[in-house]
C-alpha positions in Angstrom: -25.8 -23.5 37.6 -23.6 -26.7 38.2 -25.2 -30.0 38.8 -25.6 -30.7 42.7 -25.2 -34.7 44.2 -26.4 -35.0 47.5 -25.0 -37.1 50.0 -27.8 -38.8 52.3 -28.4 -41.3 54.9 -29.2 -41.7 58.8 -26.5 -41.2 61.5 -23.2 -42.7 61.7 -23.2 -44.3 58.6 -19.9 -42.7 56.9 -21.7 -39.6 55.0 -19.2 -37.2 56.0 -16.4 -39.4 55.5 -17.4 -39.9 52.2 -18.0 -36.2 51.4 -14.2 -35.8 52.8 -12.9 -38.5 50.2 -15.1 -37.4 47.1 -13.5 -33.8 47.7 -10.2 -35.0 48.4 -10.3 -32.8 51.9 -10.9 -32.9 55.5 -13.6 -30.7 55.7 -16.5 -32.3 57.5 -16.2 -33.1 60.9 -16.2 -36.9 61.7 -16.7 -38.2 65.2 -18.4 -41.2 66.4 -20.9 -38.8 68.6 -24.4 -39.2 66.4 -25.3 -35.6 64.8 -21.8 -34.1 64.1 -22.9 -33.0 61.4 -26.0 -30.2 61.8 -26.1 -28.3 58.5 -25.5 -29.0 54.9 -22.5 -28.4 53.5 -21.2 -27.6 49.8 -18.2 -28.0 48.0 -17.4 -27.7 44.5 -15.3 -31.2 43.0 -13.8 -31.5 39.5 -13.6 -34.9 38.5 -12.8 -35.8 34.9 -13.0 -32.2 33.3 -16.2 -31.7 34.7 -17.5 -29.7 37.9 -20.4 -30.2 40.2 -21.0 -29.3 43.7 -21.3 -32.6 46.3 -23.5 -31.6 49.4 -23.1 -33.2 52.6 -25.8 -33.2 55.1 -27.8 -33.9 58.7 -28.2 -37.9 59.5 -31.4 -38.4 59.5 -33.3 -39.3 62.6 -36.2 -39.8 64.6 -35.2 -37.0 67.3 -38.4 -34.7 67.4 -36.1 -31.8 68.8 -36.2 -28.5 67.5 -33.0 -29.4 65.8 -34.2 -32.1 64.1 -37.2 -30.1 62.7 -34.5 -27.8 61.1 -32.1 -30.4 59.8 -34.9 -32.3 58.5 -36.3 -28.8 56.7 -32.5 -28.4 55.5 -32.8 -31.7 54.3 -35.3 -31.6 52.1 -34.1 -28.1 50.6 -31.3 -30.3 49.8 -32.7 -32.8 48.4 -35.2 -30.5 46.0 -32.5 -28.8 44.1 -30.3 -31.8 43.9 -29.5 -33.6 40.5 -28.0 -37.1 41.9 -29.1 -38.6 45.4 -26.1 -40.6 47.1 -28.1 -42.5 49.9 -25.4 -44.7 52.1 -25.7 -47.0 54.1 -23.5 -49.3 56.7 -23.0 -52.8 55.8 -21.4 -53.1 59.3 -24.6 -52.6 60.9 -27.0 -54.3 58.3 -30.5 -52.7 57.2 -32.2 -50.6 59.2 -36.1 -49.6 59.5 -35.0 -46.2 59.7 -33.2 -46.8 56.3 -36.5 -47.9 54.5 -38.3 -44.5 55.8 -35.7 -42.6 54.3 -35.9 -44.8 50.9 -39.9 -43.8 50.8 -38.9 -40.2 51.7 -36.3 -39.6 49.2 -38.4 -41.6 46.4 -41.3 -39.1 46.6 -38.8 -36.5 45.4 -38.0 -38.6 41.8 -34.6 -37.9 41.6 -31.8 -40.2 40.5 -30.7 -42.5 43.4 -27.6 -44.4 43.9 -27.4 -46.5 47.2 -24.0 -46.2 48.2 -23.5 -48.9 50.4 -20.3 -48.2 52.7 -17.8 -49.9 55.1 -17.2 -53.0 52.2 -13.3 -52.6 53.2 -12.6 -55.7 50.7 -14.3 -57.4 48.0 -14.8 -60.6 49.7 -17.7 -58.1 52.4 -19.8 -57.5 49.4 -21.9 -60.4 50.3 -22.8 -58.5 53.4 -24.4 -55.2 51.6 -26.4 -58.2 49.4 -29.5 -57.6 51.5 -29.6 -53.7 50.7 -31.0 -54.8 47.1 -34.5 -55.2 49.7 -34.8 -51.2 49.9 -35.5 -51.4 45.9 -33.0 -49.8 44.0 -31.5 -51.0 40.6 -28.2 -48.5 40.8 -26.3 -49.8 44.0 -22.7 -49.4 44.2 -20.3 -50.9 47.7 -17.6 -48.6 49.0 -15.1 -47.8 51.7 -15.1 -44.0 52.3 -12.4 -44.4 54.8 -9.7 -46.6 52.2 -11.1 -45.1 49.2 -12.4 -48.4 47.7 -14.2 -48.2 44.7 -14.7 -44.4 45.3 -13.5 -43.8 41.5 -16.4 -45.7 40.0 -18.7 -43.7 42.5 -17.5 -40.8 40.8 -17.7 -41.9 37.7 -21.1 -43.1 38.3 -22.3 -39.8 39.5 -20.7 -37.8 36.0 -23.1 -40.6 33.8 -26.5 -39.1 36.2 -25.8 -35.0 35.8 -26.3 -33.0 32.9 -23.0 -31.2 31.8 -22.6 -28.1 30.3 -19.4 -26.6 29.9 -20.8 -22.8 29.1 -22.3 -22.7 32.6 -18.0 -22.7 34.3 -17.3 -19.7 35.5 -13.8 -18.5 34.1 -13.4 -15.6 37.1 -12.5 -16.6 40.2 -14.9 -16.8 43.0 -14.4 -15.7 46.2 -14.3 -17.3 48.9 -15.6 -15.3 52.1 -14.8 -17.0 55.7 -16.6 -15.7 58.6 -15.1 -16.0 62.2 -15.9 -15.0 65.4 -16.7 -16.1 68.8 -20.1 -17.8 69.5 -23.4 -16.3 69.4 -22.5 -12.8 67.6 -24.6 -13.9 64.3 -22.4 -15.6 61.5 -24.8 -18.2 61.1 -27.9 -15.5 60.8 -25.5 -13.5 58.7 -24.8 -16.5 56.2 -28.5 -17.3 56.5 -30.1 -13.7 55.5 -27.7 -13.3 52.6 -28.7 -16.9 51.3 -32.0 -16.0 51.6 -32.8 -19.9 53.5 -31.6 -21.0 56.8 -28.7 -22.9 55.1 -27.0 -22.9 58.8 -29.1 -23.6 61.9 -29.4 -20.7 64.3 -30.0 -21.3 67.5 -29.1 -19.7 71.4 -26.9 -22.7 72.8 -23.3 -21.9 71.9 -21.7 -24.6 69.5 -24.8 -24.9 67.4 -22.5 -24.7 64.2 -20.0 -27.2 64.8 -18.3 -28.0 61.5 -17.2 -25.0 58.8 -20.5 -24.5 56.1 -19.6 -24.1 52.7 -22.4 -21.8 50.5 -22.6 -20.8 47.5 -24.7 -17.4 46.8 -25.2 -14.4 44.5 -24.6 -10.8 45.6 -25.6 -8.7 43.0 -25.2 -10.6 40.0 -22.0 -12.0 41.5 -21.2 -15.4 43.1 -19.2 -15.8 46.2 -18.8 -19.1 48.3 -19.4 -18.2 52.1 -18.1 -20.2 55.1 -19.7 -19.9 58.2 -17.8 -21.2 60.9 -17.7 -22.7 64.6 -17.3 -19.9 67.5 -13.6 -20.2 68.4 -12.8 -19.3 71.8 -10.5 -18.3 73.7 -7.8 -21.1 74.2 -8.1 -21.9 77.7 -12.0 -22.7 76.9 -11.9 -25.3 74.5 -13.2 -28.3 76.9 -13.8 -31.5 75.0 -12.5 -33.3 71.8 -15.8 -32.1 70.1 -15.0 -28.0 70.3 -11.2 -28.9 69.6 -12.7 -30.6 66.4 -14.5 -27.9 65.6 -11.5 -25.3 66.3 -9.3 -26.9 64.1 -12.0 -27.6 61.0 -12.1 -23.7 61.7 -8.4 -23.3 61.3 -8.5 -25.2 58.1 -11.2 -23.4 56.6 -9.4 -20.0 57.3 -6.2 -21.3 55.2 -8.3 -21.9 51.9 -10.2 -18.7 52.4 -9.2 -15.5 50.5 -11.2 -13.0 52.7 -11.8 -13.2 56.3 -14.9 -11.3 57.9 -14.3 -11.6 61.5 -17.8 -10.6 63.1 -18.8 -8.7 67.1 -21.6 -8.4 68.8 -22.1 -4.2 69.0 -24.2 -5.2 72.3 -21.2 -7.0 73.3 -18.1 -5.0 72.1 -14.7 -6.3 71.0 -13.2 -8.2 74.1 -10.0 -10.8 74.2 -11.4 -13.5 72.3 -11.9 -11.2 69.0 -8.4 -9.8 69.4 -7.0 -13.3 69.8 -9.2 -13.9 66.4 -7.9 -11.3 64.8 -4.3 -12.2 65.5 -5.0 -15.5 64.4 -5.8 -13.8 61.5 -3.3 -11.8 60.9 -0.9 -14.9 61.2 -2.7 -16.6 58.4 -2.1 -13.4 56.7 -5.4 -13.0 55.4 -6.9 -9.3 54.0 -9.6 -8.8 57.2 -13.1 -7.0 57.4 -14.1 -6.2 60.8 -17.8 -6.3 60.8 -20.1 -5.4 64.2 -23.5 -6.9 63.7 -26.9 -6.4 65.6 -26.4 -2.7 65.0 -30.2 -2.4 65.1 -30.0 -2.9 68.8 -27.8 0.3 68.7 -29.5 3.8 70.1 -28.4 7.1 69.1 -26.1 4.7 66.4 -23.9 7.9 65.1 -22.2 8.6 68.3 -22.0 5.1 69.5 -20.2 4.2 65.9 -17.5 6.9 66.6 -16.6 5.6 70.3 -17.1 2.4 68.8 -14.4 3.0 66.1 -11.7 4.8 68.6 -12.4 1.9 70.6 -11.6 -0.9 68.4 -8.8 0.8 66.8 -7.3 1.2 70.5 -7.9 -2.5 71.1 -6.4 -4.0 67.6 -3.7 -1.0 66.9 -2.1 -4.2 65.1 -4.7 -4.3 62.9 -5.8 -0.7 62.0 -5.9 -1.4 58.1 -8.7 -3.2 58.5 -12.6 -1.4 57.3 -15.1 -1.7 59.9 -18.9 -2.3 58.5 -21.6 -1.9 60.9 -24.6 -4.3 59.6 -27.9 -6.3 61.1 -28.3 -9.5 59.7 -31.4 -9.4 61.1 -33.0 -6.7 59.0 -30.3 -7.6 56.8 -28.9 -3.9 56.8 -25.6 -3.1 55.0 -24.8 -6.9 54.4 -24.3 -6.4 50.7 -22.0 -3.9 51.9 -19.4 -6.9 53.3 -19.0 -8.2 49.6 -18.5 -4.6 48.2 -15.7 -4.4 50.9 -14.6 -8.0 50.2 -14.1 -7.2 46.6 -11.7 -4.3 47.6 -9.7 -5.9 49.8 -9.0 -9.0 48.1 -7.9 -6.8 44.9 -5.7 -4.8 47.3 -4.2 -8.4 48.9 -3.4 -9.2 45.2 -1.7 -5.9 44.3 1.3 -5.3 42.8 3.3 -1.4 42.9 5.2 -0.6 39.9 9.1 -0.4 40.8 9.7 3.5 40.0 6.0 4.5 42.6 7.9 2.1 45.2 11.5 4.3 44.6 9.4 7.1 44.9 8.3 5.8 48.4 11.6 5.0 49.7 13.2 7.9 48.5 10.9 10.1 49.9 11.7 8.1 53.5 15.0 8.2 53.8 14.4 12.0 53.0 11.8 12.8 55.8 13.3 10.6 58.4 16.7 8.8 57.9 17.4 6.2 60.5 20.4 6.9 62.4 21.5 4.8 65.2 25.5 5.2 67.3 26.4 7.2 64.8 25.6 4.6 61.7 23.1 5.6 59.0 20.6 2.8 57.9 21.3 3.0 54.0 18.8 1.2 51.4 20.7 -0.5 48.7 17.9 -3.0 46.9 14.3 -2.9 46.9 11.5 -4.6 45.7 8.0 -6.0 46.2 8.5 -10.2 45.7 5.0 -11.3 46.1 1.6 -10.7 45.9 -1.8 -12.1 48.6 -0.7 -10.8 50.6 1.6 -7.7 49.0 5.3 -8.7 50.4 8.2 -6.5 50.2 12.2 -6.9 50.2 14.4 -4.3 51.2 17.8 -5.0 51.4 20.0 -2.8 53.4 23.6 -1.8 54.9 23.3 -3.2 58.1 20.3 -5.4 59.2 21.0 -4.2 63.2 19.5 -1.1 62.4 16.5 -1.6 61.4 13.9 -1.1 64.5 10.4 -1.8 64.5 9.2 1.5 64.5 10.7 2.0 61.7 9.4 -0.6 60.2 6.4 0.5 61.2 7.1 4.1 59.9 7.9 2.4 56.4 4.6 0.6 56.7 2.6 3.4 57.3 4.5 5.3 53.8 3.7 2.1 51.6 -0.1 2.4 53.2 -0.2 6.2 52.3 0.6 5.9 49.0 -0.7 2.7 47.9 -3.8 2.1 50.4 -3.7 -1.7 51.0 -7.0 -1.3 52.2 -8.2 -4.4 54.4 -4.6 -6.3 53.7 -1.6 -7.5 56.0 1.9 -6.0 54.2 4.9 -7.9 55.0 8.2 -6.0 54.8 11.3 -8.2 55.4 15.1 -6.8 55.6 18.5 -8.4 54.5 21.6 -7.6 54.6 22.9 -6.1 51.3 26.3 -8.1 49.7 27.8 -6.5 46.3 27.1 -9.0 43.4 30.3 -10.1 41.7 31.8 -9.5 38.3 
């Protein structure tokens, strides 16, 4: 496994800034509202050669909530199977008692420590982080997450404090799994029952999961790296700055991802706000699993999956290449099933067809149905797939007016036929054919 740092400290004091600048994204949340950040979040850096993973977590607070009880738990998870310990602090504000509980908590775990002591913007502020030295440790370094100041010698601080071994890299690409939906349907118990810990707090009040959770697991002898998300809703919903934050952290995450499992509720059904997702979706042009969890609240589940099926497929005819995988995260039924299918899909978004199977194709078209149109024959002069994730094809023909979408559609459907493209967007684009020159 690669070494893990840690990233601790109470609210407000820059963590998730600093996360963003040690990763070199925006992928942590930051607002001035105390407890943006709910779960722990991992990403995997390279710095130097070398890769670790850099975990961003919960501010830690005195709140006895029910939240807090599960942040803290998260916290100390974190904390156990950590390498390096980045506790920050805010030289702005000066010490704080509850910075000395969380020295004497994170000491108890013997780990290696650096006290990162942020918001030292220029050199002439370090006198003001002076009077952290009073919380006891030796390795103390001052930093401006938001200008990057001195973050280089934080990271080259941290590489000294892991253990490095260069067998452990993985030289197959891992897969990265996003998981969308609206709120409540179960992506956060879904990322919790396949991680086998509550890595993302579940809970009934919509918006629990505010930021996008990065998490590494094994699947059969297999990593992946799952990321749960915020509930996006419909457009017209998003109220305050806080959901809009959320929205677009969820947008983000859905560019880097190379799958998308877009998740219902089967006691719900598939309404607007999971056909909006799933055109979203398909605009990011991203290979799609439609998954329907808490099937185990599901009587007489063989007929109900049928209607269920015709259903959906009525609802998102846009999107009828996409598997559907009924599963319980609760009882954890069929969830190894979604990496199975995310496997597939992702080798079908990276496909590419040999150039005498895809003359085969459009020969046999123009054979079965030739598009005519006042009296002018659409004739297909060049052909070829260009691109790959997703699978993108360029035919160039007689006279670009001709082509309709249905029978682009109809060419769609051929290319599907023979070549599956399970679970992936195809795009087809048309151009008007000119004869090269001699």
């Amino acid at each position: 496994m690669l070494a893990r740092v840690v990233i601790v400290g109470r609210p407000n004091v820059g963590k998730s800034t600093l996360f963003n600048r040690l990763i070199g994204k925006k992928k942590s949340i930051v607002h001035e509202i105390s407890g943006t950040t709910r779960d722990r979040n991992d990403y995997e850096v390279l710095w130097k050669d070398k890769k670790f993973i850099i975990t961003d977590t919960a501010g830690w607070s005195i709140d006895s909530s029910l939240f807090s009880e599960n942040v803290f738990r998260q916290l100390d998870n974190a904390i156990a199977i950590s390498d390096v310990v980045l506790f920050v602090v805010d030289s702005k504000e000066g010490i704080h008692s509850l910075d000395f509980q969380i020295a004497h908590k994170i000491r108890l775990n013997k780990k290696k420590i650096i006290l990162v002591v942020n918001k030292i913007d220029i050199q002439k502020e370090e006198i003001n982080g002076y009077e952290f030295y009073e919380l006891g440790f030796d390795d103390i370094i001052f930093v401006s997450a938001n200008h990057g100041r001195c973050i280089h010698d934080l990271m080259d601080k941290i590489l000294v404090n892991i253990k490095y071994d260069r067998k452990e890299e993985k030289a197959s690409e891992i897969l990265k799994i996003i998981i969308v939906g609206k709120p409540n349907v179960g992506k956060s118990s879904f990322v919790n029952a396949v991680a086998n810990e509550e890595r993302s707090i579940v809970h009934d009040a919509p918006g629990t999961t505010r930021d996008s959770l990065t998490v590494h697991v094994q699947v059969e002898n297999k990593e992946y790296i799952l990321v749960d998300t915020a509930g996006l809703h419909r457009g017209s919903k998003v109220k305050d700055d806080m959901e809009y934050l959320s929205s677009l952290s969820t947008n983000y995450a859905v560019d880097d991802a190379d799958v998308a499992v877009l998740v219902a509720d089967a006691s719900q059904g598939v309404g607007d706000t999971e056909v909006k997702i799933a055109r979203l979706l398909i605009e990011k042009r991203k290979p799609v699993i439609i998954s329907i969890n808490k099937w185990d609240l599901i009587e007489k589940k063989e007929e109900v999956a049928k209607c269920f099926i015709e259903w959906l497929r009525q609802k998102m005819k846009f999107m009828c290449w996409a598997d559907i995988v009924f599963i319980s995260a609760k009882t954890k039924q069929r969830i190894n099933k979604i990496f199975q299918e995310a496997d597939i899909v992702f080798e079908q978004f990276s496909k590419r067809v040999a150039e005498n199977e895809l003359d085969e194709v459009i020969r046999d078209v123009v054979m079965r149905k030739p598009y005519v149109s006042k009296g002018k024959t659409l004739k297909f002069k060049e052909y070829l797939q260009v691109a790959s994730k997703p699978p993108t094809f360029v035919f160039s023909v007689n006279d670009i007016t001709l082509v309709h979408f249905s029978y682009k559609r109809f060419i769609e459907n051929c290319l599907r036929d023979r070549f599956k493209f399970h679970g992936s967007p195809i795009i087809l684009k048309f151009r008007k054919y000119y004869r090269k020159k001699l």
